[in-house]
N, C-alpha and C positions, 0 to 999 in steps of 0.2 A: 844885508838889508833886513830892516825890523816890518812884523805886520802894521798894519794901521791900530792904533789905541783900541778905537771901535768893536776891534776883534777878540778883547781881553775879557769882552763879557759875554762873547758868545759861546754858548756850547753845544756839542753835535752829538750826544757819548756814545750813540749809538750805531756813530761808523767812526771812532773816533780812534784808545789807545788799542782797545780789543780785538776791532777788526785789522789793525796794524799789526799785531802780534798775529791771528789769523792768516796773514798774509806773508808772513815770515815762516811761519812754519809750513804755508805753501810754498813756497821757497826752497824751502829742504828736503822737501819729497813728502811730507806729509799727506793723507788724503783727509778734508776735515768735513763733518756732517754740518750743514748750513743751515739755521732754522731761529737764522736773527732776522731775516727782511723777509718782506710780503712781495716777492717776486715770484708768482706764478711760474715764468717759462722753463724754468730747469727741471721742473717737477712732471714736466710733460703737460699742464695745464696751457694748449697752443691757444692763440687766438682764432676766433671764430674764419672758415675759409671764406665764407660771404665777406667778409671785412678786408680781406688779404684778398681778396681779387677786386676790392671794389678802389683800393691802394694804386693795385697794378695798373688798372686800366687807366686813370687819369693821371700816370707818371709824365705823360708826356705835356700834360697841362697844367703840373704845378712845380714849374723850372724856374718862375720867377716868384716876386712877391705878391703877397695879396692882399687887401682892404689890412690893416692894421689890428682890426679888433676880429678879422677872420671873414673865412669866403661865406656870401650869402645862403648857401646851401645848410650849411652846418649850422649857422645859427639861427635858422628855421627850426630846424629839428631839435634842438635844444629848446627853443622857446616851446614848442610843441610837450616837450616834456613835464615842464614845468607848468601847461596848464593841466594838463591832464593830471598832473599830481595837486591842482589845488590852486596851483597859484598863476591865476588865470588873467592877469594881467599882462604877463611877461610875452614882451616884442621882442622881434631879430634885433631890434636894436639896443636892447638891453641886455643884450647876450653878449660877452668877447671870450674869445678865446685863447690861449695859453699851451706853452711848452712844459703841461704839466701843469697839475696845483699846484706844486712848490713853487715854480715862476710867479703863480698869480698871484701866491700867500706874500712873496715879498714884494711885487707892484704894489698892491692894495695897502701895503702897512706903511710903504713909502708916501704915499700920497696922501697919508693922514696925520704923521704921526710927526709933532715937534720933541727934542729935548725935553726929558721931564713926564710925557705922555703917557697914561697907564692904560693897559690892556689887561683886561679879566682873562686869565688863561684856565683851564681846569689841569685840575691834578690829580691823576698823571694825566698826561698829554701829550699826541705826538712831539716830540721835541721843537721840529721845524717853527711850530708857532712861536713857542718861547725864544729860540734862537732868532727870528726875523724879527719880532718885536726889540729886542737888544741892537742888533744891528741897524735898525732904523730909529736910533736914539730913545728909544720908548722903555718903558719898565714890566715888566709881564707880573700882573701880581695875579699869582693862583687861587684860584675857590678849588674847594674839596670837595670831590665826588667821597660818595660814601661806600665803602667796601661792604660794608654790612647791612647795606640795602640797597641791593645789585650794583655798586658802584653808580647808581644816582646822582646827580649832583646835591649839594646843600644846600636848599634854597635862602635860610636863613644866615648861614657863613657866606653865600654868591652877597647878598643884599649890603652888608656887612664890609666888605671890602668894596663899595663902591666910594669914590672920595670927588673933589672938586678937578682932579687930573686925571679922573676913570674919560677915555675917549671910549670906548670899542668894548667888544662882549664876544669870546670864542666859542663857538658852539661846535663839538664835534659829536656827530649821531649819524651812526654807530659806531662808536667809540675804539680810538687803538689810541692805548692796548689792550682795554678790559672787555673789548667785547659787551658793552652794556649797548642795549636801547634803549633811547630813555621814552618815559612815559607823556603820554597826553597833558596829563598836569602838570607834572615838572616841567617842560618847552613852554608848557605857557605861563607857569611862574616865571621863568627865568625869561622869557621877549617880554611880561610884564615889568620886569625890574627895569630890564632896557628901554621901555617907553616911558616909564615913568624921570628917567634920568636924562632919557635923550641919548642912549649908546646908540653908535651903528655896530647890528650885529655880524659877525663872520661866521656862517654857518657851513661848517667842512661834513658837506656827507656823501662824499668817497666812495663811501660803503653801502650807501642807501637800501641795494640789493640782495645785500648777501645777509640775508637774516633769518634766522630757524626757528624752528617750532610755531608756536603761536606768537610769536611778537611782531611789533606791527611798527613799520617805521613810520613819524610822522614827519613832514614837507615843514620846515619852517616858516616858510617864506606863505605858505598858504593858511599857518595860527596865525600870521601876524602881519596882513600884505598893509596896515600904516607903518611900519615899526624899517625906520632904512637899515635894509639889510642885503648883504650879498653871498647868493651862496654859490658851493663849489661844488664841482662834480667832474667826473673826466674816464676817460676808458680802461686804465690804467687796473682795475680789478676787475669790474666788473664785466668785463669782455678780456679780459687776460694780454691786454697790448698794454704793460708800462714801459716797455722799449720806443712806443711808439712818440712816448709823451705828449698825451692828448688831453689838455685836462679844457674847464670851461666855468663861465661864471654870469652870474645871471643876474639884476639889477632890480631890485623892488625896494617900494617905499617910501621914493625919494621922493623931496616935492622943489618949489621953484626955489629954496634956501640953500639945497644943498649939491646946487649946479657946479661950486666952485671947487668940493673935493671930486666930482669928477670929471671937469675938467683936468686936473689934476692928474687924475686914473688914463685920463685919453693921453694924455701928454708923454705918460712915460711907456703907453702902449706905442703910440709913434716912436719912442725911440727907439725900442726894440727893432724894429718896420715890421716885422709881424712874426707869428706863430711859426712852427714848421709846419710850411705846405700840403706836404703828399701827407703827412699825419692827420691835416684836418678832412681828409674823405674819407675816412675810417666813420668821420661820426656819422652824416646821414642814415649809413648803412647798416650801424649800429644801434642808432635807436628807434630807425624806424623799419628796421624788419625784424623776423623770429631770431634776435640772438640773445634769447634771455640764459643767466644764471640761473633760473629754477630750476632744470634736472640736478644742478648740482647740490644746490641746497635743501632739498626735500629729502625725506626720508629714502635710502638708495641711493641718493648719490653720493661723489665721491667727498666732495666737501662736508656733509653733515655727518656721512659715516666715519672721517677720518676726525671730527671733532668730537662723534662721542667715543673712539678708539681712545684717543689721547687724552681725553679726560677722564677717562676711566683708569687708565694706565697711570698718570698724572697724581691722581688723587690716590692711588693707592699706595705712594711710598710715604712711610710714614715720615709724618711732620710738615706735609704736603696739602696745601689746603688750596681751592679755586673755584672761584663762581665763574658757572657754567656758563659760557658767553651765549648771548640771544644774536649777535654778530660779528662780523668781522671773521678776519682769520687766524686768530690770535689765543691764548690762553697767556693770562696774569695771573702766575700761580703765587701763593704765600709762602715764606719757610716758617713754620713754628718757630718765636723765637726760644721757646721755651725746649725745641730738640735741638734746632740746628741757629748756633750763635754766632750771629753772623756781625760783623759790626765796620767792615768795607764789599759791597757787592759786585763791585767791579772787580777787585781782586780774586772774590769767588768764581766771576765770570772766566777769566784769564787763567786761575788754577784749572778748571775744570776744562778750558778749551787746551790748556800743556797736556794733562793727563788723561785725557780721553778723548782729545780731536773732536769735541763737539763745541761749535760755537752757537750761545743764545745772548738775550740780551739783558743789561741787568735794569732792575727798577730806579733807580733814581738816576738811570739815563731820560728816563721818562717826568722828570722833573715831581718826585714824591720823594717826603724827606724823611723815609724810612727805607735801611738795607736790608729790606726782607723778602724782597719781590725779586720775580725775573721773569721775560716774559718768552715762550715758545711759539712757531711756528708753526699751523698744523696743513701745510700744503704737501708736505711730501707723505708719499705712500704709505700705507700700515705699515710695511714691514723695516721702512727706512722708522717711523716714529715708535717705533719697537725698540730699536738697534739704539736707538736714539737717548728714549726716557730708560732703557733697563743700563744705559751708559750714566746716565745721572742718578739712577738711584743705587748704582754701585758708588759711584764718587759722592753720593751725602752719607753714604753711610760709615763711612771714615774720616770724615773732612773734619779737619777743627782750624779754627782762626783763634 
């Protein structure tokens, strides 16, 4: 049996030949350090117990299905979100819900996208975007976030790649893998570029919460409530349940012309027939009581302390370079090309995870067309990110390709 053609242009690389060898050498009794995916639970980072009781007690009342775009409760509280962040338009009924953004990112692109269809992606980017736009016949043409100015996007390169087959505009803030947030004026350059062209934008903010120091995350949907846009959100981090696959999406902008893509969006939510159940009563309880990420993100706690541990550890081997992320959970560090000459990153990833049982991921699984990058984890413990980065700065300091 051969895959579908469809599937020749997709690409995952970030559980793709790596984590397969990963898995082989668990296989063989190998014990290997994980600090390729933003999966909270193994690091001891539990979900909130308000949220896991609020699960248990209506098990017995979500055995069957329910409204298709999700139970009335939940997307209350989502819409409830979304004005309080700004964007004060937003109804339960422009709410649905999903098994995870990754479900909703390929709904959404389905219902748009013809043969031929371009999508503005940034670069880098979670992958997922790029591979759903391929998979739904579309072309993903990347704009360049800029490294050397916090990994910002380029507003003059985003403008630039807009063509007569640009449909859509990806907006991920705050950004994986770079850990950027981006500023007030750059979101509103770039929802500018999109009004002016008529993109609908996909605004993935995931991460909305998990932001340090002084940076300040801004609501897209609330610069720009003419500009039709849908953005994404779900509990999957920021309440530490992505086992539970709860993600959500929220509908602004639209007016009476563009009924027909979602109809569209509802169509292929009915086929699903809906979300998982007992996952969608995680959310009320989630966003509408004390379960915030701030202990963990402020100064003391466990997320901001273990990101400036690892970046400090990080940047100190030499030929080791990385802007210091204002979010997420991530570090996108650089290799000098100039110490360590790298010119297959994949390869370095898989050397590194044979000879020292540590698996990270490498850059241009991230869709960036230079093999200089690889991106680390910073969810596990000091002492596991210790074992971890003094594991990799043994293995760069011998390594040659």
């Amino acid at each position: 049996m051969k895959q579908a053609q469809r599937l020749k242009a997709v690409r995952y690389d970030i559980r793709g030949p790596v984590l397969r060898r990963a898995q082989q050498l668990e296989d063989a009794g190998h014990q290997i350090i994980k600090l390729n995916i933003g999966n909270p639970a193994p690091w001891g980072l539990a979900t909130p117990e308000p949220i896991m009781a609020d699960v248990v007690h209506n098990l017995g009342s979500a055995t069957g299905y329910s409204d298709a775009r999700g139970i009335y409760s939940a997307r209350v509280a989502v819409a409830h979100k979304y004005q309080i962040q700004g964007a004060i338009d937003v109804q339960p009924e422009d709410v649905m819900l999903g098994n995870g953004v990754s479900e909703l990112i390929v709904m959404c692109l389905q219902a748009l996208l013809d043969t031929g269809d371009e999508v503005l992606v940034p670069s880098p980017d979670y992958p997922l975007w790029t591979g759903a736009v391929s998979l739904c016949g579309g072309r993903a043409v990347h704009y360049r976030c800029d490294e050397s100015n916090g990994w910002q996007p380029d507003l003059e390169q985003l403008a630039a790649q807009v063509t007569p087959d640009t449909r859509a505009m990806v907006i991920i803030n705050p950004n994986n893998p770079t850990g950027a947030v981006y500023s007030r004026e750059v979101l509103e350059g770039m929802l500018d570029i999109a009004r002016r062209h008529g993109l609908l934008v996909f605004a993935d903010e995931i991460y909305d919460q998990i932001i340090y120091d002084r940076a300040v995350h801004h609501t897209a949907a609330a610069l720009a409530p003419d500009v039709p846009m849908i953005s994404m959100g779900g509990l999957s981090k920021t309440h530490r349940a992505a086992g539970f696959r709860s993600g959500w999406l929220a509908i602004t902008g639209f007016g009476p012309q563009d009924t027909d893509y979602l109809e569209g969006l509802q169509l292929l939510a009915n086929m699903r027939l809906c979300p998982n159940v007992p996952a969608q009563h995680a959310i009320q309880t989630a966003l509408g009581g004390y379960q915030s990420i701030n202990a963990l993100v402020t100064p003391g706690g466990r997320l901001y302390e273990q990101r400036e541990h690892a970046w400090r550890s990080l940047t100190a081997i030499p030929g080791v370079e990385c802007f210091k992320p204002e979010g997420a959970l991530y570090l996108f560090a650089r290799l000098d090309p100039a110490v360590h000459k790298i010119h297959d990153d994949e390869r370095l990833i898989i050397d590194l995870l044979e000879s020292k049982q540590l698996l990270l991921s490498h850059g241009t699984g991230f869709n960036i067309d230079t093999p200089d990058h690889l991106r680390i984890v910073f969810l596990a413990p000091v002492d596991v990110l210790d074992d971890a980065i003094g594991r990799l700065r043994g293995f760069l300091s011998t390594y040659r390709q």
